[in-house]
Legacy VTK file of the C-alpha trace (Angstrom):
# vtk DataFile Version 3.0
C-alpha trace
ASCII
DATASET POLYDATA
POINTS 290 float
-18.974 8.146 -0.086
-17.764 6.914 -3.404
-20.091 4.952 -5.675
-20.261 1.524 -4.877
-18.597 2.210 -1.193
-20.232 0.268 1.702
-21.384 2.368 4.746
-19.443 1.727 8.144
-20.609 3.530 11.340
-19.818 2.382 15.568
-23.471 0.809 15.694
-22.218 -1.763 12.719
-18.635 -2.597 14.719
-20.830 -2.455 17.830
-22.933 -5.528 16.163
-20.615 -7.221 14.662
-18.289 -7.268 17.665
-20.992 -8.251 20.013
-22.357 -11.004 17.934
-18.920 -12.825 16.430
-16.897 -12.120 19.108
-18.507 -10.948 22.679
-15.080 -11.246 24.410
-14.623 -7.696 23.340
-18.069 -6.485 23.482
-18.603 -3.233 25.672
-14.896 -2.342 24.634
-14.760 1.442 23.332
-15.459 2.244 19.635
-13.947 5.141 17.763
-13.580 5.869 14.184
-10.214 6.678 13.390
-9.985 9.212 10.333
-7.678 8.319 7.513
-7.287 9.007 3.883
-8.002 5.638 2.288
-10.833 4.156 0.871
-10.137 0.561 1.070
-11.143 -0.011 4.374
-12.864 1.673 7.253
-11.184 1.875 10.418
-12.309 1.732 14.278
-10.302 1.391 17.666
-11.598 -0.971 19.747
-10.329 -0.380 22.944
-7.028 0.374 23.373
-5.240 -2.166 21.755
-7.494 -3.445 19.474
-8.781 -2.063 15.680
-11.703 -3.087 13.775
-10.741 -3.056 9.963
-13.962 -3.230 7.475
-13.181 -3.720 3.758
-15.831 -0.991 2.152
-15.063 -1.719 -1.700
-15.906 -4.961 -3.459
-11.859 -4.671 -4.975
-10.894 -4.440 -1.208
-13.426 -7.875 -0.370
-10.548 -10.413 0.031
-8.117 -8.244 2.087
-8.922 -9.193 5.458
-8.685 -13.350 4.469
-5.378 -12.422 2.668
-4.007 -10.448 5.676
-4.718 -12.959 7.724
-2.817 -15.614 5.788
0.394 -13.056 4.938
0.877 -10.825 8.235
1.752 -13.776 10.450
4.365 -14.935 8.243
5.887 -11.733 7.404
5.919 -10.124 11.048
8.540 -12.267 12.480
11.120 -10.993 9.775
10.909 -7.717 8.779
12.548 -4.878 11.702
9.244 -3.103 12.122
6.285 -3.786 14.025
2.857 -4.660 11.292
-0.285 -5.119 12.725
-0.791 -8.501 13.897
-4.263 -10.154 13.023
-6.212 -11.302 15.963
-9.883 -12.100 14.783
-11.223 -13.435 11.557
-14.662 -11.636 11.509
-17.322 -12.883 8.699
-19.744 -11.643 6.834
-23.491 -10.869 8.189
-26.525 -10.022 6.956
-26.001 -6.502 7.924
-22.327 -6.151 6.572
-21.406 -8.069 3.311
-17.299 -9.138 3.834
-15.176 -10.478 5.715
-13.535 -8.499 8.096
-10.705 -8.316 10.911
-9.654 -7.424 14.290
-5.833 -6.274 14.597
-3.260 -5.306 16.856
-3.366 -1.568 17.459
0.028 0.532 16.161
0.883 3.111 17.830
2.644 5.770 15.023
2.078 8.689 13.297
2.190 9.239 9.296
5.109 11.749 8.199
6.311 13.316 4.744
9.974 11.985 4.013
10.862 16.434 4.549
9.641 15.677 8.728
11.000 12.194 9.408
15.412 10.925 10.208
17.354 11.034 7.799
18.029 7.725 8.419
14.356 6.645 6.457
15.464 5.969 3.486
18.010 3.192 4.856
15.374 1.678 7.162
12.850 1.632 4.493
15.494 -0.598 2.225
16.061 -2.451 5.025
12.448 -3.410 5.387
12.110 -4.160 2.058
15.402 -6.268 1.840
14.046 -8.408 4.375
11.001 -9.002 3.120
11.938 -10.122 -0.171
14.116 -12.767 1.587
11.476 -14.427 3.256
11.015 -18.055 1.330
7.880 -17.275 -0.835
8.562 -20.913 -2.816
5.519 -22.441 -3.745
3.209 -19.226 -3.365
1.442 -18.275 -6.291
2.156 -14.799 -7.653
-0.114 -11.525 -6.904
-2.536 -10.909 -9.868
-2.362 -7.175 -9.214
0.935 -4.985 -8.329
4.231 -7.008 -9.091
3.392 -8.870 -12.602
5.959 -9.467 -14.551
4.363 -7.928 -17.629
2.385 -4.465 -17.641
1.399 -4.747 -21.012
-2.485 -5.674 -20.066
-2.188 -1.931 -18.477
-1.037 -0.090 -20.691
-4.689 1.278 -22.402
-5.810 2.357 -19.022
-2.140 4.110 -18.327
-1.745 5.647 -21.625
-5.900 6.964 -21.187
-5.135 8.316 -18.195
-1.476 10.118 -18.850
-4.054 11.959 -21.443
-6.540 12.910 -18.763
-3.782 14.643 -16.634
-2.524 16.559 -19.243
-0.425 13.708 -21.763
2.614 15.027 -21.052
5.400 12.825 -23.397
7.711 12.270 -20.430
5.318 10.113 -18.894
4.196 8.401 -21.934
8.508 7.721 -21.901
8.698 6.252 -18.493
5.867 4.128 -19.014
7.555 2.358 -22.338
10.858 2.476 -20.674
9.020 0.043 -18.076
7.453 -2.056 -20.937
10.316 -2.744 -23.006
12.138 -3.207 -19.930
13.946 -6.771 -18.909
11.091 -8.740 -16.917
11.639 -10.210 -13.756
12.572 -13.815 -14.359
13.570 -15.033 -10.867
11.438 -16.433 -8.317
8.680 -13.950 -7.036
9.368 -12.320 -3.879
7.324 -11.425 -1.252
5.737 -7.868 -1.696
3.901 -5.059 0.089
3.002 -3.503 -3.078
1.424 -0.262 -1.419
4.283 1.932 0.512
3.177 5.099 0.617
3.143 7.862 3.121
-0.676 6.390 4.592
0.965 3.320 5.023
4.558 3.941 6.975
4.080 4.319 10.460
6.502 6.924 12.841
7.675 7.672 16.178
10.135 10.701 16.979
11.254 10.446 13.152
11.829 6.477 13.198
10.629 3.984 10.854
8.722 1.538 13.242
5.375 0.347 11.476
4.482 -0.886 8.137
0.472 -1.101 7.764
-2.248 -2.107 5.205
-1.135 -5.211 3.331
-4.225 -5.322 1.532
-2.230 -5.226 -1.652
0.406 -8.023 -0.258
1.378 -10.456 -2.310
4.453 -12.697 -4.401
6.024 -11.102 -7.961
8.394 -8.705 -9.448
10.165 -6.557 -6.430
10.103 -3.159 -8.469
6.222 -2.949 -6.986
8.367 -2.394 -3.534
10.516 -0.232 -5.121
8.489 2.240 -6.389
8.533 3.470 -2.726
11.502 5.578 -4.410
8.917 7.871 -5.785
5.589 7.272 -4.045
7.172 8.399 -1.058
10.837 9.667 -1.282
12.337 12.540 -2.465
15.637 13.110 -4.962
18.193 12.555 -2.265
16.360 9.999 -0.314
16.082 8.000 -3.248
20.033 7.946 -3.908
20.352 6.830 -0.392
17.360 4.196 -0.588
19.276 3.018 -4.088
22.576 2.722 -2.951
21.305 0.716 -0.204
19.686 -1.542 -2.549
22.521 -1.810 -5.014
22.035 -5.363 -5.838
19.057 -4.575 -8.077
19.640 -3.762 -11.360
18.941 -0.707 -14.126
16.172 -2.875 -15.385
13.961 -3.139 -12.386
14.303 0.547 -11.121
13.048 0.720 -14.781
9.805 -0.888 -14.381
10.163 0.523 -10.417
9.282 3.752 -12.055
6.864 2.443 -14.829
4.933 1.168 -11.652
4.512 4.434 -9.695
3.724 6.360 -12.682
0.805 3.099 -13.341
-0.583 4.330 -9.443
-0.195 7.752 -9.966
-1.717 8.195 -13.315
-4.746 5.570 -12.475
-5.338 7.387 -8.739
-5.547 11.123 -9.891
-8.356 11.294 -12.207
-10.113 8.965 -10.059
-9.748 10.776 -6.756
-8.633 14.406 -7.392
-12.501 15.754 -6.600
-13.296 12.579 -3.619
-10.625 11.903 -1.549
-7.478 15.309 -1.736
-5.404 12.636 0.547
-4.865 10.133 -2.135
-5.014 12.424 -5.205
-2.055 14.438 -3.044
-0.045 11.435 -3.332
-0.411 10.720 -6.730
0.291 13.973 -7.513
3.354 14.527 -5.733
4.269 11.222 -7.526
3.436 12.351 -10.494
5.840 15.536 -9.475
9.034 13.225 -8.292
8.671 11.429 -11.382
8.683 14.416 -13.624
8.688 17.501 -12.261
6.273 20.417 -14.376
4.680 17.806 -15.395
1.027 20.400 -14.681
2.396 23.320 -16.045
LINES 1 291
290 0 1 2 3 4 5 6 7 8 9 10 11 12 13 14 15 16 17 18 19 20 21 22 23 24 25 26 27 28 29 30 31 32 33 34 35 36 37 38 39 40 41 42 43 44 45 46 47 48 49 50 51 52 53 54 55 56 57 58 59 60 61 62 63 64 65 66 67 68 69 70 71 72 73 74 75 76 77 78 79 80 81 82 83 84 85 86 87 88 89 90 91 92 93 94 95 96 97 98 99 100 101 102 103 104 105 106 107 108 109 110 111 112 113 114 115 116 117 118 119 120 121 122 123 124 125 126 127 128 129 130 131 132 133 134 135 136 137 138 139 140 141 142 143 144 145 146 147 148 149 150 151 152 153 154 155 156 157 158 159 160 161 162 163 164 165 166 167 168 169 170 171 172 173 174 175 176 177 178 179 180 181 182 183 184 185 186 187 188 189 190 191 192 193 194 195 196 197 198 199 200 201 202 203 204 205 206 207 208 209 210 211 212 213 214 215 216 217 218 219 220 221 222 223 224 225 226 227 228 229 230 231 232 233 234 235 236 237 238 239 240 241 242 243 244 245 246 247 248 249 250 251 252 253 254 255 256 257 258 259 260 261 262 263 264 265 266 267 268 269 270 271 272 273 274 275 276 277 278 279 280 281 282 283 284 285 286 287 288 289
């Protein structure tokens, strides 16, 4: 475990399930295995999962699931997993936690999934951002429209992976880029390959909304390089051809921010996260290790 992490096993779920909600107690419990660290994850049956923030940054994801996942699901052309259970905290387990809708999927690298993914993944994300976010405050986190109380931490860690001066370029590009000055639009703020769900190749499941929230849609685009490759994200930008230069701009600036920020923090605890920061790192600027 990670400093600070807070320990998860069946006997906890067990507990917790057969004291908040005995409907479902006696129901199988299996860990699933995954490469995140926000939250611990259990089946519950068949068509259940258990989902246990284990950070104190992750603490509020379950409540803000809860509130965003119902209003989202009904208008975006993939299935996300629909909140069941509110769970709260105990004096055995400190947060609030959830019971969900089990997806049925597989994760994928964009080189084994259709090469239609680029243009369902823009379709997601077009339909998202229309759904009416008026009167919703904006996220404090991913999607701000100014980076500029990040950029110590960035520039710090473009040094620790080597300070290569094309990143230390992106990252001003996405500074002294145009700011988002519309209404804030409804954001996942996390798509990466942990998070896109497949079956035979297709798009079908969009999961972890933990970082969900209202702002600047280049946090959504930034999928162009957490997860695509060069000719996916052509595809994925022609399809979204009503944004402009400036926001792939800061689109950019923001997967560098998660790449840069993820690496040094993970590369020796968790290879699954530290992978995809550094293939970011590699689709942003390629030798960027050598």
């Amino acid at each position: 475990m990670l400093d600070g992490e807070t320990a998860t096993d069946v006997s906890l779920v067990d507990e917790l399930v057969r004291t908040q909600f005995p409907r479902w107690h006696g129901l199988p419990i299996r860990e699933v295995a995954h490469g995140g660290t926000s939250n611990a994850l259990y089946r519950l049956g068949d068509d259940l999962a258990v989902r246990l923030p284990r950070r104190e940054w992750a603490k509020d994801a379950a409540g803000k699931e809860a509130d965003i996942v119902p209003l989202v699901a009904p208008h975006v052309p993939v299935a996300v997993p629909e909140p069941v259970a509110l769970g709260e905290p105990a004096e055995s387990y400190p947060y609030q936690w959830s019971v969900v809708r089990w997806l049925d999927g597989e994760t994928a690298s964009i080189e084994d999934v259709g090469e239609d993914t680029p243009s369902r993944l823009a379709a997601f994300i077009r339909a998202l951002h229309e759904i009416d976010a008026t009167g919703r405050p904006w996220t404090t986190g991913r999607g701000l429209v100014d980076g500029s109380d990040h950029d110590d931490p960035v520039r710090t860690c473009i040094a620790q992976v080597g300070g290569d001066p094309r990143l230390v370029t992106i990252w001003e590009d996405a500074l002294n880029a145009p700011s988002w000055d519309r209404p804030g639009r409804w954001l996942h703020a996390d798509l990466h390959v942990g998070n896109l769900l497949f079956r035979d190749g297709e798009l079908t499941g969009v999961i972890d909304w933990g970082s969900a929230g209202v702002g600047d849609p280049a946090a959504d685009l930034m999928t162009a390089w957490l997860y695509l490759d060069e000719r996916g994200r052509k595809q994925f930008r022609r399809e979204l051809a009503e944004f402009d230069d400036a926001i792939w701009t800061r689109a950019k600036g923001w997967a560098l921010h998660l790449a840069v920020l993820a690496l040094p923090y993970y590369r020796d605890t968790n290879k699954f996260l530290a992978g995809i920061a550094s293939r970011t790192l590699d689709q942003l600027c390629p030798g960027w290790d050598d």
